[in-house]
C-alpha positions as CSV (number, residue, x, y, z in Angstrom):
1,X,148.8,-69.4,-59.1
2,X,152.6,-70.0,-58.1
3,X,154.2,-66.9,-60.4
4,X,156.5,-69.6,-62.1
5,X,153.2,-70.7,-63.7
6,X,152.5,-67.4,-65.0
7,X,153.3,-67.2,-68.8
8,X,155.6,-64.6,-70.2
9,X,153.2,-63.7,-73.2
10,X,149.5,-63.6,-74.1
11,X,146.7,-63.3,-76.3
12,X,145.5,-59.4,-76.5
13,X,143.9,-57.3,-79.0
14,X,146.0,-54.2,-79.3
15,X,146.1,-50.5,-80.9
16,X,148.8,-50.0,-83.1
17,X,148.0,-47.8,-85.8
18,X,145.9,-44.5,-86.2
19,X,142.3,-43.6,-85.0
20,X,139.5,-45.4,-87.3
21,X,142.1,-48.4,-87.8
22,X,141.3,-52.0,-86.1
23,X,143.0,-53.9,-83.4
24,X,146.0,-56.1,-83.9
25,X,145.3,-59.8,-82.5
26,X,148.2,-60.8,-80.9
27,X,149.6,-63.9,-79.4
28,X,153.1,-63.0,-78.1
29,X,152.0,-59.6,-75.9
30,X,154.0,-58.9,-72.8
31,X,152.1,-59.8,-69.6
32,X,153.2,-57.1,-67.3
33,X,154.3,-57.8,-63.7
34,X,152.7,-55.3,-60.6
35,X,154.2,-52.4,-59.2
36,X,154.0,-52.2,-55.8
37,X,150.2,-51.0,-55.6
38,X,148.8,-53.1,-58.1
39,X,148.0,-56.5,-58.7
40,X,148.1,-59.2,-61.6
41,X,144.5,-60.8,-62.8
42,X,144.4,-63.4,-64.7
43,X,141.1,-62.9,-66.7
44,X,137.8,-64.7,-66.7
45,X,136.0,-62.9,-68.8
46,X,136.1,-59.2,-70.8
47,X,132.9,-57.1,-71.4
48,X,132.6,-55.3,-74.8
49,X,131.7,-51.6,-74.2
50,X,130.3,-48.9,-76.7
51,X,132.7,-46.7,-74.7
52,X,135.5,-48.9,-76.1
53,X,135.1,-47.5,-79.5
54,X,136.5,-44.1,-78.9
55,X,139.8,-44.8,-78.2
56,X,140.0,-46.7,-81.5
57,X,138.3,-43.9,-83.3
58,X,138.8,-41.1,-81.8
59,X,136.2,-39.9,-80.2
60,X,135.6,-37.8,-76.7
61,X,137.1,-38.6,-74.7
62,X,139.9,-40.0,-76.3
63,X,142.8,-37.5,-76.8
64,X,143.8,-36.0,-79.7
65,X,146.7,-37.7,-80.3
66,X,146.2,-41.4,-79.8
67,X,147.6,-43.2,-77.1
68,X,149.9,-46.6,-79.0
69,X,150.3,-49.1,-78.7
70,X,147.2,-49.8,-76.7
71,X,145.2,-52.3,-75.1
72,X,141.6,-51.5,-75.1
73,X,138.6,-52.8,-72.9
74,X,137.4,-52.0,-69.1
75,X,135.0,-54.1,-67.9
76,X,136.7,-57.7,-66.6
77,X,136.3,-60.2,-64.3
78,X,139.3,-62.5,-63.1
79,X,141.3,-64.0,-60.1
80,X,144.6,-62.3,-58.3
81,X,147.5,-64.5,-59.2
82,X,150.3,-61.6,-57.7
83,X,150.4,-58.7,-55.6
84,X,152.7,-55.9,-55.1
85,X,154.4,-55.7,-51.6
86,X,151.7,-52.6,-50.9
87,X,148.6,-53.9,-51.6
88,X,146.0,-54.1,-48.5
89,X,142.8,-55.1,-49.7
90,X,143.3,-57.8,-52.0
91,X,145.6,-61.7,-51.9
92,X,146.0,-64.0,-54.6
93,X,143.3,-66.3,-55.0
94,X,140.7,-63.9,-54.8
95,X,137.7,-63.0,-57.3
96,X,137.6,-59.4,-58.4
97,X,135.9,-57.2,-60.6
98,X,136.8,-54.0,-62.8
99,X,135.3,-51.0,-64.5
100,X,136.1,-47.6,-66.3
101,X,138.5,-46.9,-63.9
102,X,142.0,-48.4,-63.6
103,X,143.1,-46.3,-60.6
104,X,141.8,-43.7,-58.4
105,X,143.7,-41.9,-55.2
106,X,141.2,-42.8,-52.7
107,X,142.3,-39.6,-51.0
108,X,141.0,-36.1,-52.9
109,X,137.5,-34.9,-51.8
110,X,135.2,-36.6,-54.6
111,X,136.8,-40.1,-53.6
112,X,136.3,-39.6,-49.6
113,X,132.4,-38.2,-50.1
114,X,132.4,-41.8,-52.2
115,X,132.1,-40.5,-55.8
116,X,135.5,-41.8,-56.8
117,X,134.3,-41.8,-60.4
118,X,134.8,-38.1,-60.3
119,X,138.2,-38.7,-58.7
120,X,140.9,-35.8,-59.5
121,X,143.5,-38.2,-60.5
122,X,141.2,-41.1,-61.9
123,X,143.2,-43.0,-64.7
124,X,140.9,-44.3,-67.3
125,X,141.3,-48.6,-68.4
126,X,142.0,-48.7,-72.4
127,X,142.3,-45.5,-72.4
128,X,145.4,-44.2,-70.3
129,X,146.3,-48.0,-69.3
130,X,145.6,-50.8,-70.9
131,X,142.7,-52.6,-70.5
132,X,141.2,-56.0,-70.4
133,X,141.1,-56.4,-74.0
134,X,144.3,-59.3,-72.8
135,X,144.2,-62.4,-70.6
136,X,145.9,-60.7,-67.9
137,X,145.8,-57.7,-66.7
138,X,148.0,-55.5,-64.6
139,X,146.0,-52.9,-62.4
140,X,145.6,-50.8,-59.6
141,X,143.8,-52.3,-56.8
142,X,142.1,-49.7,-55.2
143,X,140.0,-49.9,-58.6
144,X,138.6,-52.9,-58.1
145,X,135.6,-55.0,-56.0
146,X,135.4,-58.3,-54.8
147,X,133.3,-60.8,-56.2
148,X,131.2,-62.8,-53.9
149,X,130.7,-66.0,-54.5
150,X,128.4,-67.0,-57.0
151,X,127.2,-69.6,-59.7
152,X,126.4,-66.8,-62.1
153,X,129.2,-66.6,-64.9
154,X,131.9,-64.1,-65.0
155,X,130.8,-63.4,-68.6
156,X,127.3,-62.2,-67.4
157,X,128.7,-60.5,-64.3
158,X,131.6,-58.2,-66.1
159,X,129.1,-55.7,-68.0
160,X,127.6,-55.0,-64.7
161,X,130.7,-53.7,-63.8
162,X,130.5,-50.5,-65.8
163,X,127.2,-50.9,-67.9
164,X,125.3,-52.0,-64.7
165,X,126.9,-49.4,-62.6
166,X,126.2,-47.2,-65.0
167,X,122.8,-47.8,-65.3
168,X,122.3,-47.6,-61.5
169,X,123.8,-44.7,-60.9
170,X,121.5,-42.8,-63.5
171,X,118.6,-44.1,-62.2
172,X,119.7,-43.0,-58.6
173,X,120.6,-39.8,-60.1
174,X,117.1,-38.6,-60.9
175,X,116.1,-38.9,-57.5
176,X,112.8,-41.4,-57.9
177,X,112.6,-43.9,-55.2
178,X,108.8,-44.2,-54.6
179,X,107.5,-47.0,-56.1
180,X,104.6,-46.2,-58.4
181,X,106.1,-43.6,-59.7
182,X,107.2,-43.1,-63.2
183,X,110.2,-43.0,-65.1
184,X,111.5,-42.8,-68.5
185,X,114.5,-44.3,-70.1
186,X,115.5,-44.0,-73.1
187,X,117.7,-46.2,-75.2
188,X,115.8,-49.0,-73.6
189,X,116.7,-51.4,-75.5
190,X,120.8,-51.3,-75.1
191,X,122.8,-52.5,-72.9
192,X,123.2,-49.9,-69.8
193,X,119.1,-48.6,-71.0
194,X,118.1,-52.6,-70.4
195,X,119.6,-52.8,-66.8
196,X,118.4,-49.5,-66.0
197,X,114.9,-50.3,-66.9
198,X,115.3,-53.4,-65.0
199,X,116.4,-51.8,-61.5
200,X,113.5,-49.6,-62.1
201,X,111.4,-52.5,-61.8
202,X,113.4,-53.5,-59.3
203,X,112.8,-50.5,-57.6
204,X,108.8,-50.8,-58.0
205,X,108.9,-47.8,-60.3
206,X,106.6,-47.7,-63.8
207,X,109.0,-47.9,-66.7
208,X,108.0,-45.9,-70.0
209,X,110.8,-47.6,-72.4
210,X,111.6,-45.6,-75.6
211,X,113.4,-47.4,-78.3
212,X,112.9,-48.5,-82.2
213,X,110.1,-50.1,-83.1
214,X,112.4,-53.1,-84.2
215,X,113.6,-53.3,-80.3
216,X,110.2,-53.1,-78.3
217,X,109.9,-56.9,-77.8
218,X,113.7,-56.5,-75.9
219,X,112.1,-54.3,-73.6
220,X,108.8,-55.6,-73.4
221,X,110.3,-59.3,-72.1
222,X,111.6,-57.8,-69.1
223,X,108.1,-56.0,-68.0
224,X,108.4,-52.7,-68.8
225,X,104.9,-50.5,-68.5
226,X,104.5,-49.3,-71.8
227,X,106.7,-48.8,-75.0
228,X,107.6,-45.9,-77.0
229,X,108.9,-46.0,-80.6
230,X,111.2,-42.8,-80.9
231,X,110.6,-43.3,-84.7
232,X,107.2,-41.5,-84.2
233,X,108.7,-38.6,-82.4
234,X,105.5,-36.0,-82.8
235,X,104.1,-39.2,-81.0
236,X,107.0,-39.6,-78.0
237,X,105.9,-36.4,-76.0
238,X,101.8,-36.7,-76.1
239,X,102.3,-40.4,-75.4
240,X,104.5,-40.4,-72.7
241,X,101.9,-37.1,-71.2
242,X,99.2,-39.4,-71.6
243,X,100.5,-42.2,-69.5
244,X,101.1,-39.9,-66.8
245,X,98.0,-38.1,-66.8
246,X,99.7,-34.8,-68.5
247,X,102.0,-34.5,-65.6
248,X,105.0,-35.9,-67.5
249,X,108.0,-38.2,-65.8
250,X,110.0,-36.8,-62.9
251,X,112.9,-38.9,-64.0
252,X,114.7,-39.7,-67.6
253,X,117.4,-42.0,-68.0
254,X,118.8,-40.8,-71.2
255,X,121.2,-43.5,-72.8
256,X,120.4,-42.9,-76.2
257,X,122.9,-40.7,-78.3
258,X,120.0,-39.0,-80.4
259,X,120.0,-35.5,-80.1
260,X,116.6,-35.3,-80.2
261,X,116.2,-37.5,-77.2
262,X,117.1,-34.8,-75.1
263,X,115.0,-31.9,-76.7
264,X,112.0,-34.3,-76.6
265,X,112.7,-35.2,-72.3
266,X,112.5,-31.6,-71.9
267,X,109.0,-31.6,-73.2
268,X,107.6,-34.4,-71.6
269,X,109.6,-33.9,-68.0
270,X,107.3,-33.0,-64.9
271,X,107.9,-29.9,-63.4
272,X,110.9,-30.3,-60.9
273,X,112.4,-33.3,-62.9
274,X,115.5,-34.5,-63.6
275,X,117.1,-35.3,-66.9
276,X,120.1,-37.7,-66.8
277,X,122.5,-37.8,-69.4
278,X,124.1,-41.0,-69.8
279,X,124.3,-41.6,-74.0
280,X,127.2,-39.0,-75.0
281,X,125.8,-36.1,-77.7
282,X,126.1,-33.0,-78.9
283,X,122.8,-31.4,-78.4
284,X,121.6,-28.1,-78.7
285,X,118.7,-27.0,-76.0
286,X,116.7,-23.3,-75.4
287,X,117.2,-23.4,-71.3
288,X,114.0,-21.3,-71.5
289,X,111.4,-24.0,-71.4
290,X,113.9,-25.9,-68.9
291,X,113.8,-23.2,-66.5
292,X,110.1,-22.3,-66.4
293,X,109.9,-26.3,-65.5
294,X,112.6,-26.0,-63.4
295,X,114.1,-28.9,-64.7
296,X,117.9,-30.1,-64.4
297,X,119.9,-31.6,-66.8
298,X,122.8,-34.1,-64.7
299,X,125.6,-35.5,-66.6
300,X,126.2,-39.1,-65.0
301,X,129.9,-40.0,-65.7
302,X,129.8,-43.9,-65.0
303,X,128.9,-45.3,-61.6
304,X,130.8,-45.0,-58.2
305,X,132.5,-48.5,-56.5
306,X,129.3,-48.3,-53.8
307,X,127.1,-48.3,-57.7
308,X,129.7,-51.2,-58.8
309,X,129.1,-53.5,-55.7
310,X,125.2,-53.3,-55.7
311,X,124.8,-53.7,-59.1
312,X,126.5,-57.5,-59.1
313,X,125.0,-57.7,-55.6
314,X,121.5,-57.4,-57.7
315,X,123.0,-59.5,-60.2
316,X,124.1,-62.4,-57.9
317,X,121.1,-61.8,-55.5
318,X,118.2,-61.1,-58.2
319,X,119.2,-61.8,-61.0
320,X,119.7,-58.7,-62.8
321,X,122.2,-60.2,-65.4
322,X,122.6,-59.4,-68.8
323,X,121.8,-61.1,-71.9
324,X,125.4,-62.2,-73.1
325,X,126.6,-63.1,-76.4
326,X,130.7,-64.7,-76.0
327,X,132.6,-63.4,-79.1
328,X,136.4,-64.6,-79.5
329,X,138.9,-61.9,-78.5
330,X,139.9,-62.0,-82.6
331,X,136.4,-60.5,-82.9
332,X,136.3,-56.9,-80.9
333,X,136.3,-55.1,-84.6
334,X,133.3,-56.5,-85.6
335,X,131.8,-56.2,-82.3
336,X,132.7,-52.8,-81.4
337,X,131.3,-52.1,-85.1
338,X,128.3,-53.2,-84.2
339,X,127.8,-51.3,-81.2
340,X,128.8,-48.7,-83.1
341,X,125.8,-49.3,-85.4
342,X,123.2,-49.7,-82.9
343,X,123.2,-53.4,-83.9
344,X,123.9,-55.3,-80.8
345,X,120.6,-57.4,-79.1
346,X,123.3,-58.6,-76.1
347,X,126.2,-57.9,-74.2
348,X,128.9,-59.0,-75.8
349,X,131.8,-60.8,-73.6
350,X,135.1,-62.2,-74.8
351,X,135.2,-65.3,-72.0
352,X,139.0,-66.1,-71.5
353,X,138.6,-69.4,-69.3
């Protein structure tokens, strides 16, 4: 896109106000041109993240003082329409993607061992930037990925790009790669406990899904081995012992905020296994019982840009895409409430083009 084509003003749904108060829609917000290292995207399509809420509420990690006026939203898909004079990896034309992270340095050790989602100097989108909550977006490019070519939407490919990542990286975090084996995720039903229960299968591992009652026919259409409703909890433990013979799951995907999610992995958990953490809580455990099982408890924070690029490889490639529902950009409130609630059956994507 020649840049006298680029308009002056867009569509966004901005932060103005205090935490618990909703976004402004507006029509007339400055698009902002790119610094040297960063490019301008001009949106396809915006994921809707349950991590989006805490910057308009204020919780963790949010900081105490909110950030205003502020564009919320992380997970986009979109095409370069300008670079700055320093950018290497990317031209104008091209299909990229973007997650939690708006920048990284590429250069401390986290980011050259490849966990740049641990990166010293990581800026966080919607958060500490703004985000893709807008119809363009200005951004550092050494967050983002290409996009390969593909006839799957942008709307079903931009949740991949922190939900699926997430979801990938938890799963890889607990070590299982042997098909057969089991796992556990939690949270099934959701969007990053879905995708991870689908790379399980993926994977050729048995997936034990734990969700509401209400939610079992979610996980049941994508073939998961048996179902769990964490309603029944004195039932969670003996059933998911059963299934594996007594020995318990070497892996759990946590991505459930209940408290008691946790307390109740540590009981069913094979000896040696590994507890992921991916559903923020506060929880309150006795390490005693965690020890004797030698178990370890791994807080995943997002996925890595290696976790990025195979999940939409496994998307484009497998089809490992999420169920989508497309909201209007004058809609986030009411769909960030209903994340919020536990109330959303699909991704929801505000599709811009």
């Amino acid at each position: 896109m020649a840049t006298d084509l680029i308009p002056s003003v867009q569509h966004a749904a901005v932060l103005t106000e205090a935490y618990g108060m909703p976004h402004s829609f507006r029509t007339d917000f400055p698009i902002s041109q790119p610094s040297a290292n960063q490019v301008l995207i001009k949106l396809e399509a915006s994921g809707v993240c349950s991590g989006d809420v805490n910057p308009r509420d204020g919780f963790p990690p949010a900081p105490k003082v909110p950030q205003r006026p502020l564009v919320t939203g992380h997970e986009g898909v979109g095409i370069v329409v300008a670079a700055g004079d320093k950018v290497t990896a990317f031209k104008v034309g091209d299909r990229v993607g973007m997650g939690w992270r708006s920048e990284v340095c590429r250069s401390c050790a986290e980011c050259t061992r490849g966990d740049d989602n641990l990166c010293q100097k990581l800026k966080m989108s919607g958060y500490e930037t703004n985000g893709t909550y807008q119809e363009y977006i200005t951004i550092s490019f050494t967050s983002l990925i290409s996009i390969p070519s593909t006839t799957a939407p942008a709307a079903s490919i931009a949740p991949l790009l922190c939900a699926g990542a997430t979801a990938l990286a938890g799963l890889r975090a607990t070590g299982i790669s042997t098909p057969g084996e089991w796992v556990c995720v939690t949270g099934a039903a959701g969007g990053v406990g879905g995708l991870a229960c689908r790379y399980a299968l993926h994977m050729g591992l048995k997936v034990v899904a734990v969700d509401s009652a209400q939610k079992a026919h979610i996980c049941e259409a994508v073939g998961v081995h048996a179902f769990v409703d964490y309603e029944t909890a004195d039932t969670v433990v003996s059933r998911i012992k059963e299934l594996t013979g007594g020995k318990g799951v070497r892996g759990v995907v946590v991505c459930s905020a209940n408290p008691a999610s946790y307390s109740q992995a540590v009981e069913y958990a094979a000896v040696g296994g590994r507890i992921v953490s991916i559903g923020p809580s506060m929880v309150h455990l006795h390490t005693g019982p965690m020890m004797v099982k030698g178990l370890a408890l791994i807080a995943q924070c997002n996925g890595s840009t290696e976790d990025m690029q195979d999940a939409v490889r496994l998307g484009i490639e497998h089809g490992i895409l999420p169920q989508v529902e497309l909201i209007h950009i004058s809609e986030i409130d009411e769909a960030l409430d209903k994340l919020k609630a536990g109330k959303a059956l699909a991704r929801q994507v505000i599709k811009w083009s």
